[in-house]
N, C-alpha and C positions, 0 to 999 in steps of 0.2 A: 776454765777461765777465758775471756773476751783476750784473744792473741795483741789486740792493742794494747791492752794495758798491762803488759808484761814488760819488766825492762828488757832492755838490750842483751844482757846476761844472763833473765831467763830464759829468754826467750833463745840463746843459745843451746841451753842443759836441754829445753824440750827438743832442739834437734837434734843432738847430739842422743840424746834416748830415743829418738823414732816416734814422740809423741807430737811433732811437727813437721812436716815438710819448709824448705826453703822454697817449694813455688804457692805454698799454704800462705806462709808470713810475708813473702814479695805480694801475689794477692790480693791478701788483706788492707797491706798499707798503698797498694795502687788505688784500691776501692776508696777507702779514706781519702786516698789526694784528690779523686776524679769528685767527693762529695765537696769538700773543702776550698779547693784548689778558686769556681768562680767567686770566692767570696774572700780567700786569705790570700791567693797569689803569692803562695812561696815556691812558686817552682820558675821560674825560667823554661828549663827544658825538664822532659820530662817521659824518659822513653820507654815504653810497658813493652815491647817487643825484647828490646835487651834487655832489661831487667830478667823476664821471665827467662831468656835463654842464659842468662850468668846462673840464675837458680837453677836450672838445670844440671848446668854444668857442675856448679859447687857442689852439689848434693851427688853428683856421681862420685866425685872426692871426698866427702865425708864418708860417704858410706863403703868408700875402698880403705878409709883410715889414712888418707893421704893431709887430711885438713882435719885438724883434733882444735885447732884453740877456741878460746870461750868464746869468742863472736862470731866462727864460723857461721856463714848462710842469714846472718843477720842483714837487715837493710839496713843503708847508710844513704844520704845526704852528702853531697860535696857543693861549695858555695859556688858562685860561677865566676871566678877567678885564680882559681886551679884550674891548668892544662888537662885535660884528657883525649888522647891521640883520638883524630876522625870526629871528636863531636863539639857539637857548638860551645866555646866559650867567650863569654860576651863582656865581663865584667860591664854588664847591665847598662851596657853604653851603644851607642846607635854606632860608633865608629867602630866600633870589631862586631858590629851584628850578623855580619857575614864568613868572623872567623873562626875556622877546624884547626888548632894546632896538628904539628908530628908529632908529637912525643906528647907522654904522658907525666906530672907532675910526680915528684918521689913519694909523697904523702898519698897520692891517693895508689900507687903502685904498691906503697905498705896496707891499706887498704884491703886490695886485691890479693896479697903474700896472706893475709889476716882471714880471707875465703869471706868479705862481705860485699852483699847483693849492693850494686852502686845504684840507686833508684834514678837520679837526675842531677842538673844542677840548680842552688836554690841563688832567688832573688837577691839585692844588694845595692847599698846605694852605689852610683853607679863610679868605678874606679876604688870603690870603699869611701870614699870622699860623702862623709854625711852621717848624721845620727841617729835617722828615722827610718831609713831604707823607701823615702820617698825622692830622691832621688834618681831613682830607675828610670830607664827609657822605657820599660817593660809597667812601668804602673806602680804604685806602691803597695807594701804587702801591709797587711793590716794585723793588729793584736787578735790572737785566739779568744783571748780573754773577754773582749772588748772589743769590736772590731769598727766604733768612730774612733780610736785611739792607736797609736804607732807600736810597730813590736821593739822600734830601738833600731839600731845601726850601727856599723854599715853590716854589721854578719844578721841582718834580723832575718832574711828569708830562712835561714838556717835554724834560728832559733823559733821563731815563727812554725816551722813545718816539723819540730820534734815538740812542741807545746799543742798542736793540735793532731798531733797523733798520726802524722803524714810519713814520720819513718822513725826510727826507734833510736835513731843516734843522727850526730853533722857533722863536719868539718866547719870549721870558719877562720877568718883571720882577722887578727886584733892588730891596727896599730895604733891606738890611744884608748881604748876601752872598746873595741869592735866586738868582743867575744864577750864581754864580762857585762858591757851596758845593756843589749838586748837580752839577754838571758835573764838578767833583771827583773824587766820589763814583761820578760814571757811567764816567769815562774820558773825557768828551768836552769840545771849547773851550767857552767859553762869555765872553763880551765884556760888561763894565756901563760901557758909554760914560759920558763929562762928563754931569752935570744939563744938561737943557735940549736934547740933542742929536737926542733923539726926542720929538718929542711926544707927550705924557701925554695928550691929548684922547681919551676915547672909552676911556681907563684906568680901571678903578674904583678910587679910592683907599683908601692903607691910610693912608702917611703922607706927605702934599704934597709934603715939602721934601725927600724920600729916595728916594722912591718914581721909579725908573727904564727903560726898555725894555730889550731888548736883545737879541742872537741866540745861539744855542746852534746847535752844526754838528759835524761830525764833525773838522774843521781847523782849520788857521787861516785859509788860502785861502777858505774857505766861510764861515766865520765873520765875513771883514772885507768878503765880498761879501755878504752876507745883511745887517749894519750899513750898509753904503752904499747900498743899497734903501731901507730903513727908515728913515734919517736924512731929517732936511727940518726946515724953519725952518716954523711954524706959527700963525698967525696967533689962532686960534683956542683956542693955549693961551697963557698970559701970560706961562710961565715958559719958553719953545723963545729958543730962539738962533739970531740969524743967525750962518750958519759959510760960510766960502768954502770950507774944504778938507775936503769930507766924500767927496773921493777915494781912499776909505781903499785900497783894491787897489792904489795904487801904492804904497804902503809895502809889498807882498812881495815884498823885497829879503833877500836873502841875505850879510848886511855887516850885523855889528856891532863893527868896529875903531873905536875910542875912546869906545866906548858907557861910560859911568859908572855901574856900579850897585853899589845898597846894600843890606845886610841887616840887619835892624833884630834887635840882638842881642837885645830885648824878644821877639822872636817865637820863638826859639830854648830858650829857659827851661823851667822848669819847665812839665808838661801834657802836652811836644808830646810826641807819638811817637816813639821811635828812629827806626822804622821810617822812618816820614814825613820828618822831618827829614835822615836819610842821601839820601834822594830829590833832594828839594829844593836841596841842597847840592850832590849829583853833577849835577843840571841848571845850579849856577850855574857850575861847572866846566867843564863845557860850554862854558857862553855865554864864559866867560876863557877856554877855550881857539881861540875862534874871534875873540880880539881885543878884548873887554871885560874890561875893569877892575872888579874888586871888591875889597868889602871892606865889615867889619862899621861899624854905627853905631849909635848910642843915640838911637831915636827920642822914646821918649819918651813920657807921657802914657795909655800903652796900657793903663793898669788902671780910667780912668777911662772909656776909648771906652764899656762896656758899662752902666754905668748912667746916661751922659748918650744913649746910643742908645733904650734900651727908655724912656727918662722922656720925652723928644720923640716916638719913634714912639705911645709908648700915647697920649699927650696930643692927638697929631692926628689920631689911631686915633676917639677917642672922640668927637671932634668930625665927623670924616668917615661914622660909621655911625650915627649919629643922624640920619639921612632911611630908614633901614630900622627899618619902623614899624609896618608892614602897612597904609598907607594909601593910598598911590597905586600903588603896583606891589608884586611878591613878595607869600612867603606871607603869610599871614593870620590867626591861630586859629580854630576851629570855632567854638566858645562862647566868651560874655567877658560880662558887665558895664557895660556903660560904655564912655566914649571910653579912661581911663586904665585901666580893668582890659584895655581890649581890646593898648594899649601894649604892657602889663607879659606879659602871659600869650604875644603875638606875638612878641620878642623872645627872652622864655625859653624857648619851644619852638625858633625859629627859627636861632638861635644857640650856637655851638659851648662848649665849658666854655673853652677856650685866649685864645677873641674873648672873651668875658664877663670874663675873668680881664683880659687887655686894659684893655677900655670902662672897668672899675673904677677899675684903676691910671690911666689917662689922664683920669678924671675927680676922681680924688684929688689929683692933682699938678698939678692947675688948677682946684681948687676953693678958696675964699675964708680966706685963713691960709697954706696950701700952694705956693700958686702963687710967691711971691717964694723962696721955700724951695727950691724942686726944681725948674719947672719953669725960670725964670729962670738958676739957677745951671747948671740942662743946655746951655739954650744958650748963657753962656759959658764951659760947657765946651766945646762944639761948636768954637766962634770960637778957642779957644785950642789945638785939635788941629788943625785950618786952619792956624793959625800954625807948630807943631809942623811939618809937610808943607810948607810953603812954605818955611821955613828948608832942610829935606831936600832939598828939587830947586832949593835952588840949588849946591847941591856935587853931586849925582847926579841922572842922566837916568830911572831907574830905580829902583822897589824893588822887593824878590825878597825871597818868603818861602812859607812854606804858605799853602794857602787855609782848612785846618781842621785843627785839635791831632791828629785822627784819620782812620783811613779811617772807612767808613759804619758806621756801631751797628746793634746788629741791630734787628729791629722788636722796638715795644715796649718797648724798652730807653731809652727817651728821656721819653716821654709822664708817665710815672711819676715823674720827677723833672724840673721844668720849669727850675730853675733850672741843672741840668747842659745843656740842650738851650740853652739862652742861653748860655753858655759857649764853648759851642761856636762865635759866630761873632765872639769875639774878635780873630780875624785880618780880615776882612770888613766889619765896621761902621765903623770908621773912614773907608773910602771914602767909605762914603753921608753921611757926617756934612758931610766935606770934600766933594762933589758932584766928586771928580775920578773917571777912568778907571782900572777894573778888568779881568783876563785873567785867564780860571783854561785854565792847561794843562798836558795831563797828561805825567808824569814817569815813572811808573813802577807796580808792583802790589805789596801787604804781601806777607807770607806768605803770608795767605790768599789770594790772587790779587785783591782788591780794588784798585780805582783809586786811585792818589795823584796830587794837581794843585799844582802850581806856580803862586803868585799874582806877577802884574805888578802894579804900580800906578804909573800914569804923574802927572806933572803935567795941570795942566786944560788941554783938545784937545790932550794929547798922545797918542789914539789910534797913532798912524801909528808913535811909536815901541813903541809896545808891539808893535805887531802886528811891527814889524822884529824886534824880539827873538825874538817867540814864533815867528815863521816861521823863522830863523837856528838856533833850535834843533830845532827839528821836521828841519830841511833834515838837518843834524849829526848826529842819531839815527834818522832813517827814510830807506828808500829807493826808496821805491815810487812818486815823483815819474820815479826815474830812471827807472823801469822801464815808466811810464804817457804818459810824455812823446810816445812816437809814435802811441798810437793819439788820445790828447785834445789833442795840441796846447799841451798846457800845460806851458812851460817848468819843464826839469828842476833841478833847486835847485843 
């Protein structure tokens, strides 16, 4: 079988038996990027010398029995806003294009504990700030799918380069739909665990309190085994959680009989797509035909998600990029004036129109007169969509809906009007608000053949159900488990 088109977790079993090398599968998916790469641009950086020498290395630990888990020697993906000690991390912004952290992020450190091949780092709008991942200083990355069309944002480079076969798993980070909208968009899973469940250490932030990890994969099987690497209780950030059950692989169970989910008629309204919306609906169909219970409800609140989301995130936005300065690390201006012309002139070179647009708003709605005004009244709009979702999962284990009004917009089509491009992640921000669990999985393709994804949204550490969900339907509509089940070992759904 073609090494690309094995998931993450086959493609572990064949190392693990000898019927693959880890500089066979690093290789393969270098080849892929270097075919790929002038036409999708999901990679940022992208380095085939360490790659091959980590596969090396990893493979002399497998094969001493030092490295046994199921993603050993696998390639992975990291977005370019995790830390990796010595190499470039940009957060796709012209102002750190010259920055090597010291230290290494926790997440991708679990990673490395997990023995997978780290291939580079992928594209992103640039700070995360954007929903197209045309925001980059680095160019924008384009749909596999579709390439006049967006992969999504701000994690699209990530989902982007595991939809077109550039590495077999990703890292990304969600803070209002980043991991759940593009993966949408690409076709592929995409998981935003509980706040607290990954540690953010070694994260660049955009906004503290929303700002999320998460994995992107081609399943769900891959998906909830690339989150159970990744997860760990972390000492080192203030906001991780100690969790006992970050066993998430045992939730791919095939049984959703008395599952309870609900469909927030708010999400079905005006905006959404026919298209979309017939998708989404024939997937919850699905899930009731295999033994869950549905049925509409009025969540609620949902017109509010979007200006208490962008008034918190801009507000911590602008307190979080004020240390990029051009004074201890990143660019710098050529010429300047002074200590404050050197500020001003750093900043306005260094910095995107989207982040500046940002840094404004989040220093207007916390500036003196403003701040009781907006940003106050944001977070008790925040606390009262919390409440909204708490009262929901006590009647339902589940809620099911789209993950975006549309499939992906073409390029350019977004940039041009910023407030339609906010809009758009009307379905998605609400999570982050409430720090519970997100799943975007795909359902089906418009007309155009673009990806349409179905959103979970669990109560908080209710991972294990979602992933039951989203695996029970995958089992329902795909059959390639059956048909794979003897050569990988891996039970057929």
């Amino acid at each position: 079988m073609e090494l690309l088109q094995l998931t993450a977790l086959e493609l572990g079993k064949k190392i693990k038996a000898g019927e693959v090398t880890v500089r066979e599968a690093v290789e393969a998916a270098l080849k892929r990027a270097e075919e790929a790469e002038p036409v999708i641009n999901s990679y940022v950086t992208l380095d085939e010398k360490d790659a091959l020498f980590q596969a090396d290395e990893i493979q002399k630990k497998i094969d001493a029995g030092e490295l046994t888990g199921p993603l050993a020697g696998v390639p992975v993906a990291v977005k370019d806003n995790m830390c990796i000690k010595g190499q470039l991390t940009t957060c796709s912004s012209k102002i750190l294009s010259n920055f090597k952290p010291t230290y290494t992020a926790e997440a991708v450190e679990n990673l490395k504990k997990a023995g997978m091949v780290i291939l580079g780092k992928t594209n992103m709008d640039e700070f995360a700030m954007g929903s197209t991942t045309e925001t980059s200083w680095y160019g924008p990355t384009k749909n596999p799918h579709n390439t006049n069309h967006v992969p999504g944002g701000s994690s699209g480079g990530s989902c982007a380069a595991v939809a077109a076969g550039e590495c077999f798993a990703a890292l990304g980070s969600d803070t209002g739909g980043s991991i759940r909208q593009p993966s949408s968009y690409c076709g592929v899973v995409g998981m935003k665990p509980t706040y607290g469940t990954v540690s953010r250490y070694g994260l660049i932030a955009y906004g503290s309190s929303l700002d999320q990890i998460g994995s992107v994969a081609k399943d769900v099987s891959d998906c909830a085994a690339l989150l159970e690497a990744v997860a760990s209780h972390d000492r080192k950030d203030s906001t991780s959680i100690v969790r006992e059950d970050l066993n998430f692989t045992e939730a791919l169970v095939n049984n959703v009989k008395g599952l309870r989910i609900g469909i927030p008629g708010d999400y079905l309204g005006d905006g959404l797509d026919p298209e979309v919306k017939e998708a989404v609906l024939n997937a919850a169909e699905v899930l009731k035909s295999q033994g869950a219970s549905v049925e509409l409800f009025d969540l609620g609140l949902v017109k509010y998600a979007i200006p208490a989301y962008y008034t918190i995130a801009a507000a911590e936005a602008s307190s979080n990029l004020e240390r990029f300065d051009g004074v201890k690390y990143g660019y710098r201006t050529a010429e300047y004036e002074g200590l404050h012309n050197m500020y001003k002139k750093t900043r306005s070179e260094g910095f995107g129109a989207e982040v500046k647009r940002r840094i404004m708003l989040g220093s207007f709605v916390l500036s003196s007169g403003y701040y009781d005004a907006y940003y106050l009244k944001a977070l008790r709009t925040k606390a009262l969509i919390k409440k909204a979702f708490d009262a929901a999962f006590e009647k339902y284990d589940i809620i099911l809906g789209p993950v975006a009004p549309t499939t992906a917009p073409e390029l350019g089509s977004s940039l041009s009007d910023p407030m339609k491009m906010y809009l758009g992640d009307i379905y998605t921000i609400s999570v982050n608000l409430a720090g519970l669990p997100g799943m975007s999985v795909p359902v089906g393709k418009d007309s155009r053949g673009l990806p349409i994804g179905m959103q979970l949204i669990g109560d908080a550490f209710a991972e294990k159900t979602l992933i039951r969900a989203a695996y029970t339907y995958e089992c329902a509509t795909e059959k390639k488990y059956e048909t794979m089940a003897a050569d990988t070992g891996k039970e057929a759904c």
